[in-house]
KOLGULO-224866 format. One record per residue: residue number from 1; residue in one letter; x, y, z of N, C-alpha, C in turn. Coordinates in steps of 0.1 Angstrom, whole numbers. Layout:
<recs>
> NUM / a / X / Y / Z / X / Y / Z / X / Y / Z
...
</recs>
This chain:
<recs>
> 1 / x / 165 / -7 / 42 / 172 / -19 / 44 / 183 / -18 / 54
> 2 / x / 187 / -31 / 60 / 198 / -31 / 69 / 209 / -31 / 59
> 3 / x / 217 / -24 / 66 / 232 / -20 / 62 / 242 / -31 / 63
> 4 / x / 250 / -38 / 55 / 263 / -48 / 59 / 274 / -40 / 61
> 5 / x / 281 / -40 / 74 / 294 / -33 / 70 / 305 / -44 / 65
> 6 / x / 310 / -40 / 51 / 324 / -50 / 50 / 334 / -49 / 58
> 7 / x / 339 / -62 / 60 / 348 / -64 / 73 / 343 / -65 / 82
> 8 / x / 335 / -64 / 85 / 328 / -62 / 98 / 328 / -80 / 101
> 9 / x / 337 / -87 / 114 / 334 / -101 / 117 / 318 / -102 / 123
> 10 / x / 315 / -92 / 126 / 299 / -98 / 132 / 288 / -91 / 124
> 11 / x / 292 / -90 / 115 / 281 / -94 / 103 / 273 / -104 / 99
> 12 / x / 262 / -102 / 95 / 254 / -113 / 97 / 256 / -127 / 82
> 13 / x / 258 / -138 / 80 / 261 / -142 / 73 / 249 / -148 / 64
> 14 / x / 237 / -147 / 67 / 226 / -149 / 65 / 210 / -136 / 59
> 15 / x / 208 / -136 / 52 / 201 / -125 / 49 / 188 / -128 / 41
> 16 / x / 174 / -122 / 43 / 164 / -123 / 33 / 157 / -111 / 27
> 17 / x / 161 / -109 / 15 / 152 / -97 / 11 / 138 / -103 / 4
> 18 / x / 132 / -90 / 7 / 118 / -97 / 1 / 113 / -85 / -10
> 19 / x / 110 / -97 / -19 / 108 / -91 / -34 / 94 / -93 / -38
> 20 / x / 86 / -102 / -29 / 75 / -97 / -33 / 66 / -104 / -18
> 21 / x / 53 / -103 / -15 / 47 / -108 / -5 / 36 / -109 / -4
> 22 / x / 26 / -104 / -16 / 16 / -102 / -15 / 4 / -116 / -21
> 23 / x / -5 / -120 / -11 / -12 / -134 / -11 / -19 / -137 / -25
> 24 / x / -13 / -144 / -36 / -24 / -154 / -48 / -28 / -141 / -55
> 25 / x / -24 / -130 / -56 / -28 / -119 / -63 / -18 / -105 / -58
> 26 / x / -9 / -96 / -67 / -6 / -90 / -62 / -18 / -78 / -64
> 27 / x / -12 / -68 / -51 / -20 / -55 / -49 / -14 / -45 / -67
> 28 / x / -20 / -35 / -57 / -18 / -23 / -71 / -1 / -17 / -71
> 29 / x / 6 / -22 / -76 / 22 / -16 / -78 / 29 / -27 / -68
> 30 / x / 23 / -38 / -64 / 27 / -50 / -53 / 36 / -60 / -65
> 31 / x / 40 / -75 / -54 / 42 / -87 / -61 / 38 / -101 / -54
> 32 / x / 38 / -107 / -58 / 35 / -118 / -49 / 47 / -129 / -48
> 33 / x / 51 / -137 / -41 / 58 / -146 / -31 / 70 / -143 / -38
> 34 / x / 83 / -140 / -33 / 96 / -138 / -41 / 106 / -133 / -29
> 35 / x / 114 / -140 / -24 / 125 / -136 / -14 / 139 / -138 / -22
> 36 / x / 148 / -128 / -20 / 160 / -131 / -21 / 168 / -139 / -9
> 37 / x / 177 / -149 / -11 / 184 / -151 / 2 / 200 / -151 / 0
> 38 / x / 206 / -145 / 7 / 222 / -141 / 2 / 230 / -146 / 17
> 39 / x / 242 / -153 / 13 / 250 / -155 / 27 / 263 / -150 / 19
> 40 / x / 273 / -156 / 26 / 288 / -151 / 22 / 292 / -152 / 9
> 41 / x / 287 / -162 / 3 / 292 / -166 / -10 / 278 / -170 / -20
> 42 / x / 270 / -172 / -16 / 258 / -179 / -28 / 245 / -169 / -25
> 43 / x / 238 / -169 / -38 / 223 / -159 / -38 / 221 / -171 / -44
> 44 / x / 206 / -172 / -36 / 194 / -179 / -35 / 179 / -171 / -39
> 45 / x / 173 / -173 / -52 / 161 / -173 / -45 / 150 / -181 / -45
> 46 / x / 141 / -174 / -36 / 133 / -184 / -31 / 116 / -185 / -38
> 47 / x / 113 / -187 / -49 / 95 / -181 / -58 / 99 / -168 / -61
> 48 / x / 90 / -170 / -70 / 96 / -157 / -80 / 79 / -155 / -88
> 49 / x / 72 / -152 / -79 / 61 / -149 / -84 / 63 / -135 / -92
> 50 / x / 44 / -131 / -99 / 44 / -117 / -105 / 49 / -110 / -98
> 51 / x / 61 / -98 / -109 / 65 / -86 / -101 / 79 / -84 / -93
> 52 / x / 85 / -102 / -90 / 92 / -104 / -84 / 106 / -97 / -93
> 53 / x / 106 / -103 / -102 / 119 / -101 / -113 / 128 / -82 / -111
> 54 / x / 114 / -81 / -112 / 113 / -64 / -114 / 121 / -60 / -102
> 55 / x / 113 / -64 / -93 / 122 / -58 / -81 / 139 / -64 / -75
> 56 / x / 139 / -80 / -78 / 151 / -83 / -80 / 164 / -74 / -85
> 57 / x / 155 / -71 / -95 / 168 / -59 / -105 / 174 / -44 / -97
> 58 / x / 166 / -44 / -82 / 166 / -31 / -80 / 177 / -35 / -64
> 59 / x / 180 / -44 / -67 / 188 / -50 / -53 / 197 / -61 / -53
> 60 / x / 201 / -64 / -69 / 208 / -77 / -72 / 210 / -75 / -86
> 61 / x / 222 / -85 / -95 / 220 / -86 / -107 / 215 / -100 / -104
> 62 / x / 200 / -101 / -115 / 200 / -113 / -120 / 213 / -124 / -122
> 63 / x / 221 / -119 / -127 / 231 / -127 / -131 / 240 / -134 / -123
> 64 / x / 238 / -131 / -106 / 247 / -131 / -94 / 236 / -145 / -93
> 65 / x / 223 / -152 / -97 / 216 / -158 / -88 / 219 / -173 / -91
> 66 / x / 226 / -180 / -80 / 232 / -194 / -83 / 219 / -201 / -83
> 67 / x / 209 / -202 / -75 / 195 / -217 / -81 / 185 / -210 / -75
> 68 / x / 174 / -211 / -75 / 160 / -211 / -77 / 150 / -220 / -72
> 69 / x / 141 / -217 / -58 / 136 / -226 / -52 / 123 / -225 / -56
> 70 / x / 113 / -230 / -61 / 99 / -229 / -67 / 91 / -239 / -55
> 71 / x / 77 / -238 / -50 / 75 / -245 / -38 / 63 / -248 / -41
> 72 / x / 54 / -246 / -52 / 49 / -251 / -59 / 40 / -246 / -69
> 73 / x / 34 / -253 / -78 / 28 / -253 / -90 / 20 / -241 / -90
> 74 / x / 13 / -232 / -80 / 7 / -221 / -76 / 13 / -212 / -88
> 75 / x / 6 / -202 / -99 / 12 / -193 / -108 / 20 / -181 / -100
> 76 / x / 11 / -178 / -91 / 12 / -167 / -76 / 29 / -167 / -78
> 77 / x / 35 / -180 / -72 / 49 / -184 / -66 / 59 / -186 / -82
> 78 / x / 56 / -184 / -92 / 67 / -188 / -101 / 68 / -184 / -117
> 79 / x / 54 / -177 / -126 / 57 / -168 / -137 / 68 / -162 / -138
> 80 / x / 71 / -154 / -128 / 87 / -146 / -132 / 96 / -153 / -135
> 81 / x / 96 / -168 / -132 / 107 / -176 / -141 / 111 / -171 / -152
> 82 / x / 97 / -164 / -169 / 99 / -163 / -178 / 108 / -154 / -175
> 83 / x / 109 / -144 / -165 / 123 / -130 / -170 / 134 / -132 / -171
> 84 / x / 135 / -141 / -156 / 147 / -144 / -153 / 154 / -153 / -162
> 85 / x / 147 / -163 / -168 / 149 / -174 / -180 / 152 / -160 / -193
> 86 / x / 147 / -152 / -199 / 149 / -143 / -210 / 165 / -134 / -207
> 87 / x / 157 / -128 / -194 / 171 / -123 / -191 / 189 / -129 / -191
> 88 / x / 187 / -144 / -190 / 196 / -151 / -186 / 201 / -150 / -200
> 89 / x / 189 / -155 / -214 / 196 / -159 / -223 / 202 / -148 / -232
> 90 / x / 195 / -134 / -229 / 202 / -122 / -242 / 208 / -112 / -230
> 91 / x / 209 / -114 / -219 / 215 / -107 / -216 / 230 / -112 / -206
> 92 / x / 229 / -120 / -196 / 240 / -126 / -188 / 249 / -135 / -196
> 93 / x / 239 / -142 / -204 / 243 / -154 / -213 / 248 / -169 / -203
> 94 / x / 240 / -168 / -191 / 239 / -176 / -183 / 234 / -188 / -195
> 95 / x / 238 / -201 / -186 / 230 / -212 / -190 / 229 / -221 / -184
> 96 / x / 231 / -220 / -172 / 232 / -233 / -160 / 226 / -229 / -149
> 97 / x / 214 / -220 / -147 / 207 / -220 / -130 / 198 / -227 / -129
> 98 / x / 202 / -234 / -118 / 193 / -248 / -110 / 184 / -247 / -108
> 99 / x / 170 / -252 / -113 / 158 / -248 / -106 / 151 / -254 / -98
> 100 / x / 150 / -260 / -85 / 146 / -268 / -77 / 132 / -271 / -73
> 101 / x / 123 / -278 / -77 / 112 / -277 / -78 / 104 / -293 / -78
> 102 / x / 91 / -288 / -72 / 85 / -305 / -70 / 81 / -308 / -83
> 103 / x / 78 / -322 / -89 / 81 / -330 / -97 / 69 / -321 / -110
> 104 / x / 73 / -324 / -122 / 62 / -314 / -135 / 65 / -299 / -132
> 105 / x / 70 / -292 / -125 / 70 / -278 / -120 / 81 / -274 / -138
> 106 / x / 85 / -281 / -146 / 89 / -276 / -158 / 80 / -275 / -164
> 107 / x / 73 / -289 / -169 / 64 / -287 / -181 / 55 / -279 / -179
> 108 / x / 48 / -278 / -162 / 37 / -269 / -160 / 41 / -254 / -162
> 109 / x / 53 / -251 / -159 / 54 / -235 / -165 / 62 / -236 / -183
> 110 / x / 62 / -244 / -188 / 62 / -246 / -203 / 72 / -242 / -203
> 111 / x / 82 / -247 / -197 / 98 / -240 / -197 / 111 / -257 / -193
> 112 / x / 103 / -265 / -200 / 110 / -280 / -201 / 124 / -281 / -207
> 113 / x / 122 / -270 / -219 / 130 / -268 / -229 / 138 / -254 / -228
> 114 / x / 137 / -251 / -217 / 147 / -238 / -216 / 162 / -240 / -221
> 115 / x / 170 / -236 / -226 / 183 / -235 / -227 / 190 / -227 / -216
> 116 / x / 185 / -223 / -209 / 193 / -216 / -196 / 189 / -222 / -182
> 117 / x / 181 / -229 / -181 / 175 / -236 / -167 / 177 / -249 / -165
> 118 / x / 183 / -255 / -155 / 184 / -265 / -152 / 177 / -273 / -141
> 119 / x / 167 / -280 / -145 / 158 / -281 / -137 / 158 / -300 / -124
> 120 / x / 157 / -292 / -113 / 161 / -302 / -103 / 147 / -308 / -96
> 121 / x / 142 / -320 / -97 / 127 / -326 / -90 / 137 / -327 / -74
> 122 / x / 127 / -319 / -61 / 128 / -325 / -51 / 113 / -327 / -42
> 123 / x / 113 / -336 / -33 / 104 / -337 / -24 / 104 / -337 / -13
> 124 / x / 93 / -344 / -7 / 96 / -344 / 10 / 110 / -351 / 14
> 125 / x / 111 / -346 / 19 / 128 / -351 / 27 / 144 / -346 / 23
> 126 / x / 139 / -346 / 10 / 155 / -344 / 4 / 162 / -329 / 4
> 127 / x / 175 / -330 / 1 / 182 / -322 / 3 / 195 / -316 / -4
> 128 / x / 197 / -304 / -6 / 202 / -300 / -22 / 211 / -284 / -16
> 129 / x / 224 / -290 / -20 / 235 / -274 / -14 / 234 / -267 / -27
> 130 / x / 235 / -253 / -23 / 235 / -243 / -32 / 245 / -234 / -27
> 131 / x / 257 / -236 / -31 / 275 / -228 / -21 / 271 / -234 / -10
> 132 / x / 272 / -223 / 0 / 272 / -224 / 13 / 261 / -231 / 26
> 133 / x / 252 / -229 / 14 / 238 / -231 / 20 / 231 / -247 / 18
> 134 / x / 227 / -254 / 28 / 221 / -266 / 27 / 202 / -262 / 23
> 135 / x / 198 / -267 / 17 / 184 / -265 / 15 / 172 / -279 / 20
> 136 / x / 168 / -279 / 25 / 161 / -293 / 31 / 143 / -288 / 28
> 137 / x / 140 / -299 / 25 / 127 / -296 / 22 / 114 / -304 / 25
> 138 / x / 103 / -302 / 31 / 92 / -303 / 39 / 80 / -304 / 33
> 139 / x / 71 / -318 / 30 / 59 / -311 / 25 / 46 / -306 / 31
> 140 / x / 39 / -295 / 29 / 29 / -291 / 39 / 16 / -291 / 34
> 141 / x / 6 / -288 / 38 / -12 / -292 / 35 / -13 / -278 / 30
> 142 / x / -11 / -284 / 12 / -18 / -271 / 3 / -21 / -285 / -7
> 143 / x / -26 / -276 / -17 / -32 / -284 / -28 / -18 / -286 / -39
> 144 / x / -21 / -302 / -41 / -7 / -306 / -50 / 3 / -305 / -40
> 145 / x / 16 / -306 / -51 / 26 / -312 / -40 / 37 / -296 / -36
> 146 / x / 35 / -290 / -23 / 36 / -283 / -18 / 50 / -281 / -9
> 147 / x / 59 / -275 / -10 / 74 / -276 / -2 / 79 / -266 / 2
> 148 / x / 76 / -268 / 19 / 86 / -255 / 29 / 101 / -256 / 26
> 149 / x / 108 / -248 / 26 / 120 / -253 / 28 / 131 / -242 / 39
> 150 / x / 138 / -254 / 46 / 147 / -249 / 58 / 165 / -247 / 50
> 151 / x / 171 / -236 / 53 / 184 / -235 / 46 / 188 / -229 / 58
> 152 / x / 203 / -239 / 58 / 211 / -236 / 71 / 226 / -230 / 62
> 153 / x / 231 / -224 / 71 / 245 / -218 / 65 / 247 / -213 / 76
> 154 / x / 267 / -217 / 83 / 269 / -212 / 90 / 264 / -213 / 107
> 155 / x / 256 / -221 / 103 / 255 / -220 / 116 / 241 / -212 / 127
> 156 / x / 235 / -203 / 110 / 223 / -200 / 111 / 210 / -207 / 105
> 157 / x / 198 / -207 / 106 / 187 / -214 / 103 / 176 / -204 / 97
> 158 / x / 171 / -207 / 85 / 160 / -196 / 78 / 151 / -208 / 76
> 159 / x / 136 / -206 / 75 / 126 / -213 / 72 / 117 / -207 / 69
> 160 / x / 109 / -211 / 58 / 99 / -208 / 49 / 90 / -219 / 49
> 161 / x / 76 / -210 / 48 / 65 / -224 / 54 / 58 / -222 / 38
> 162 / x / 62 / -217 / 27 / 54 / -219 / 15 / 43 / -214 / 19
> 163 / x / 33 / -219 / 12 / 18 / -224 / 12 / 13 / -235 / 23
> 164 / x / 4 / -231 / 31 / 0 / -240 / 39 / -13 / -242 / 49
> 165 / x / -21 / -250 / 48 / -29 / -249 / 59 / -22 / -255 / 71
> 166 / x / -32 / -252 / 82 / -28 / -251 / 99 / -24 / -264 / 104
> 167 / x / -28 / -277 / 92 / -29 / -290 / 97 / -13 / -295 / 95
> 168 / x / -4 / -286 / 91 / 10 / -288 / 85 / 19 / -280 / 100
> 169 / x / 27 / -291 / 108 / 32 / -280 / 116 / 45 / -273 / 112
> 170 / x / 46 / -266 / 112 / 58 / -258 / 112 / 70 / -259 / 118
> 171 / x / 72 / -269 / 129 / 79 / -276 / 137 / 88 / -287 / 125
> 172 / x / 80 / -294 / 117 / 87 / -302 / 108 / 99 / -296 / 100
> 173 / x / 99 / -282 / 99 / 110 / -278 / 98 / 123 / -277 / 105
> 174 / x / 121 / -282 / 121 / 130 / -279 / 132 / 122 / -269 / 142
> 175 / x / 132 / -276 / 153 / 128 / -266 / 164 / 136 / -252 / 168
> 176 / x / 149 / -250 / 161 / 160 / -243 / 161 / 160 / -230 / 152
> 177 / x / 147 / -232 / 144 / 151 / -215 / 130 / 154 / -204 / 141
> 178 / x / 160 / -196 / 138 / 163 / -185 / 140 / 157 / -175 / 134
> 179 / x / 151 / -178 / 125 / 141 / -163 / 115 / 132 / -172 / 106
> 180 / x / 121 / -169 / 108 / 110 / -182 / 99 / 104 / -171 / 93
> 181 / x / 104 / -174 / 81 / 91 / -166 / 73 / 77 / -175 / 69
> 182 / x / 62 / -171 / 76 / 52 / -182 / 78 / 46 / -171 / 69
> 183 / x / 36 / -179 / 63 / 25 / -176 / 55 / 14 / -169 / 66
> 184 / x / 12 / -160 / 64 / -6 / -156 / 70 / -13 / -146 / 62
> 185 / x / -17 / -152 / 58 / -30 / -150 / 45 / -41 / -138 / 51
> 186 / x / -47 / -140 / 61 / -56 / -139 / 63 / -62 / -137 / 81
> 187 / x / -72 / -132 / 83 / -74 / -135 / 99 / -78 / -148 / 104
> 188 / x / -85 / -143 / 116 / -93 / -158 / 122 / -106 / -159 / 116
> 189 / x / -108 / -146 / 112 / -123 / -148 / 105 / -128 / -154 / 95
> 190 / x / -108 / -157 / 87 / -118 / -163 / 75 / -109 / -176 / 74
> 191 / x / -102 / -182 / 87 / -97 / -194 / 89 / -111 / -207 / 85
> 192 / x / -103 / -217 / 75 / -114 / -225 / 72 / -112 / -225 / 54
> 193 / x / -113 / -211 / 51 / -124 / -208 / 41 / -113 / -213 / 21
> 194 / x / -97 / -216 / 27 / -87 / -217 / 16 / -79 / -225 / 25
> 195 / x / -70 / -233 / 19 / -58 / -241 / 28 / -52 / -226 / 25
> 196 / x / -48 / -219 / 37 / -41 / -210 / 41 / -41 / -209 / 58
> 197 / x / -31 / -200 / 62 / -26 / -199 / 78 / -37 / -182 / 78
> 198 / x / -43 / -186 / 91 / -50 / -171 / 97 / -28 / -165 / 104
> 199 / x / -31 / -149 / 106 / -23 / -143 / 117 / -21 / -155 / 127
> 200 / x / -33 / -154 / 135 / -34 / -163 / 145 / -28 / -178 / 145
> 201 / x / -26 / -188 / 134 / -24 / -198 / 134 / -12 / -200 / 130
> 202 / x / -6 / -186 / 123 / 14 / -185 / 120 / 15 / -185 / 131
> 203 / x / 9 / -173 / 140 / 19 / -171 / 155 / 17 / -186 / 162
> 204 / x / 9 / -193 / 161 / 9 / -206 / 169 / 20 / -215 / 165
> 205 / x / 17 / -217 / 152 / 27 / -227 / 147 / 42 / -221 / 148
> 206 / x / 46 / -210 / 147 / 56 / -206 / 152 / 64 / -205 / 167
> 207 / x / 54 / -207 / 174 / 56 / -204 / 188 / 57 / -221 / 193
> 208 / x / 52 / -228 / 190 / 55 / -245 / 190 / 67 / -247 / 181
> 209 / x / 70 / -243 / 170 / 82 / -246 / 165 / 93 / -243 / 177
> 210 / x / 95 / -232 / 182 / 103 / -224 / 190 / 111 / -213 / 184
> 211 / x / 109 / -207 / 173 / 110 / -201 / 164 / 115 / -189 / 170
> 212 / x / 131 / -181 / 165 / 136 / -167 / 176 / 129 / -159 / 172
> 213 / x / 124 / -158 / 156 / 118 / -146 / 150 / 106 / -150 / 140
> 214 / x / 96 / -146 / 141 / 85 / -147 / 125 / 85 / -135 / 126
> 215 / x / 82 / -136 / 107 / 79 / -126 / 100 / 66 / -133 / 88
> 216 / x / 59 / -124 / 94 / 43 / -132 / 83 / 44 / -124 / 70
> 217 / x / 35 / -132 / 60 / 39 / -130 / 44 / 29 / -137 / 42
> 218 / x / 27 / -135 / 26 / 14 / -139 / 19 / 0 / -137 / 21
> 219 / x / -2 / -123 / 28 / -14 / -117 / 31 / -19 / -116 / 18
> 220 / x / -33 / -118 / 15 / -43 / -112 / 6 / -39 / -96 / 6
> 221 / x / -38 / -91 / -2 / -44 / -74 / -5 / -51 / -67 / 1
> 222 / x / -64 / -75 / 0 / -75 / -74 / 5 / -80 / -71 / 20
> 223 / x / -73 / -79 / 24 / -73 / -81 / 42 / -62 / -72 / 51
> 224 / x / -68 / -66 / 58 / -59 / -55 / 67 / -47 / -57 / 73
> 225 / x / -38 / -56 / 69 / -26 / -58 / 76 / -20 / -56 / 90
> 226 / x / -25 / -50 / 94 / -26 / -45 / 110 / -36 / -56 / 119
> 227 / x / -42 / -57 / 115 / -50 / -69 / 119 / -43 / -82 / 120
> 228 / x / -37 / -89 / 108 / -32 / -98 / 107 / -19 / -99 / 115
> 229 / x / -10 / -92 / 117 / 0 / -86 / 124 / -3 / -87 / 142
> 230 / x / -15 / -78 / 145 / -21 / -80 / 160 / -21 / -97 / 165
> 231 / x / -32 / -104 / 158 / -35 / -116 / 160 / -20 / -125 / 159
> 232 / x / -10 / -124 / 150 / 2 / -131 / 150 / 8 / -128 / 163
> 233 / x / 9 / -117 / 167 / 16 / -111 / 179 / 12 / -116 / 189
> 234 / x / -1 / -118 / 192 / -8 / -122 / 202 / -4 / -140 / 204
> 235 / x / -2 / -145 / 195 / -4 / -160 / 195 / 9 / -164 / 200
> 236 / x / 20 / -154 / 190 / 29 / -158 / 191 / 42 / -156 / 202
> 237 / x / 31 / -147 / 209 / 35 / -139 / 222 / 49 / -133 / 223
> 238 / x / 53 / -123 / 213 / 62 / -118 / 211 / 59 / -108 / 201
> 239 / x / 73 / -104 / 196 / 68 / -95 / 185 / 73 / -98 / 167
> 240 / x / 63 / -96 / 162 / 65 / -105 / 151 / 66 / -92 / 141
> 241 / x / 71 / -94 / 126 / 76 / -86 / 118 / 70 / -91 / 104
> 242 / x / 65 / -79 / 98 / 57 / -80 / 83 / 67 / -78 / 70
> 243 / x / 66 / -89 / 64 / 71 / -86 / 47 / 64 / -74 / 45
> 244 / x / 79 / -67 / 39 / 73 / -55 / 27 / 83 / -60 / 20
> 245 / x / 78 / -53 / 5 / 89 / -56 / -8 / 99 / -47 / 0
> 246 / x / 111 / -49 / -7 / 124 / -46 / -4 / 131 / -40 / 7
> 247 / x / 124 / -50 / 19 / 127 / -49 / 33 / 140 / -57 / 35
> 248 / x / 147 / -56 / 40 / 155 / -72 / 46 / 160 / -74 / 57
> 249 / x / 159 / -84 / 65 / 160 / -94 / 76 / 171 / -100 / 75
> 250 / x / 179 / -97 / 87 / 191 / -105 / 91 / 194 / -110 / 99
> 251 / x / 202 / -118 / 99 / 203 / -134 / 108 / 214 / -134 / 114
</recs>
């Protein structure tokens, strides 16, 4: 991981650790979709799929995490709620974290009735501060109601493309991110075959956004990583950077 030095004025005020990245199934000892996001004052995270929680613990206290961005109804992106929801109640004794999420995203994870969650419906367009950080939200071509979301703080720009097929541009987030994390599932080979992004179709949509940095996420297991990574690079005519769990990216 990158190092913060305190005090340090050119420190980055913007940060993503990634807690899990692995596509609609994690691998063997993996997780699937789970980012931490931390600026000066507020922790964010972002899906909290299987596996996520776990590694949370190894880079944060649960207890530090002010709201919770769920992007949709996908199991992949949001079971670990149950830890974070258990942990809150016998251990932090939290009882007030926001959970931001498109509309039924309670009842569908059977957590309507949490005593520690407070649960926020948003959609296309709207927009919801968490401390320092604005959160704005986008919806894109996945099944059900599906939400990228762009969070500015400072002065810097982070975007997340969720879930998405190729017919969703990535531009609708803005032309200004500074660090985008795009879904790429998969190659060109099996573009078509799931609303999901090939390598090749992140680095595109990235490169029309105008995007300073991608970093692709939500590969299948299955599918070669080096591959997927090549074809992004290529599209996106630059050099593009891979989620691993407990990597982190700074802005």
């Amino acid at each position: 991981m990158d190092d913060l030095i305190p005090g340090d004025s050119d420190a980055p005020t913007l940060s993503v650790v990634v807690l899990g990245c692995d596509g609609s199934w994690p691998s063997p000892g993996g997780a699937t979709s789970g980012y931490l996001i931390r600026s000066a004052t507020a922790c964010l995270l972002v899906d909290v799929g299987p596996g996520t929680f776990a590694n949370l613990q190894q880079v944060a206290d649960p207890a530090s995490v002010d709201a919770v961005v769920i992007s949709h109804h996908h199991p992949d992106h949001w079971t670990d709620l149950y830890g974070l929801a258990t942990h809150a109640r016998y251990v932090s004794g939290r009882t007030d974290i926001p959970v931001l999420a498109p509309g039924g995203m309670a009842s569908r994870a059977h957590l309507e009735d949490s005593e520690v969650l407070e649960w926020h419906t948003v959609t296309d367009g709207d927009r919801f501060e968490v401390g320092d950080m604005t959160c704005g939200f986008r919806r894109t071509e996945h099944s059900g109601e599906t939400l990228a979301v762009r969070i500015d703080c400072g002065g810097l720009s982070l975007g997340y493309s969720a879930d998405s097929g190729p017919g969703w541009p990535l531009a609708d987030l803005g032309s200004d991110l500074d660090l985008v994390l795009c879904e790429a599932t998969y190659t060109s080979g099996h573009e078509g075959t799931a609303q999901h992004m090939s390598g090749r179709q992140a680095g595109e949509q990235a490169k029309r956004a105008g995007a300073r940095r991608l970093v692709i996420t939500h590969r299948w297991p299955t599918v070669d990583a080096a591959a997927v990574l090549e074809e992004a690079e290529a599209a996106f005519g630059g050099r593009v950077e891979q989620a691993v769990i407990g990597k982190e990216f700074t802005l």
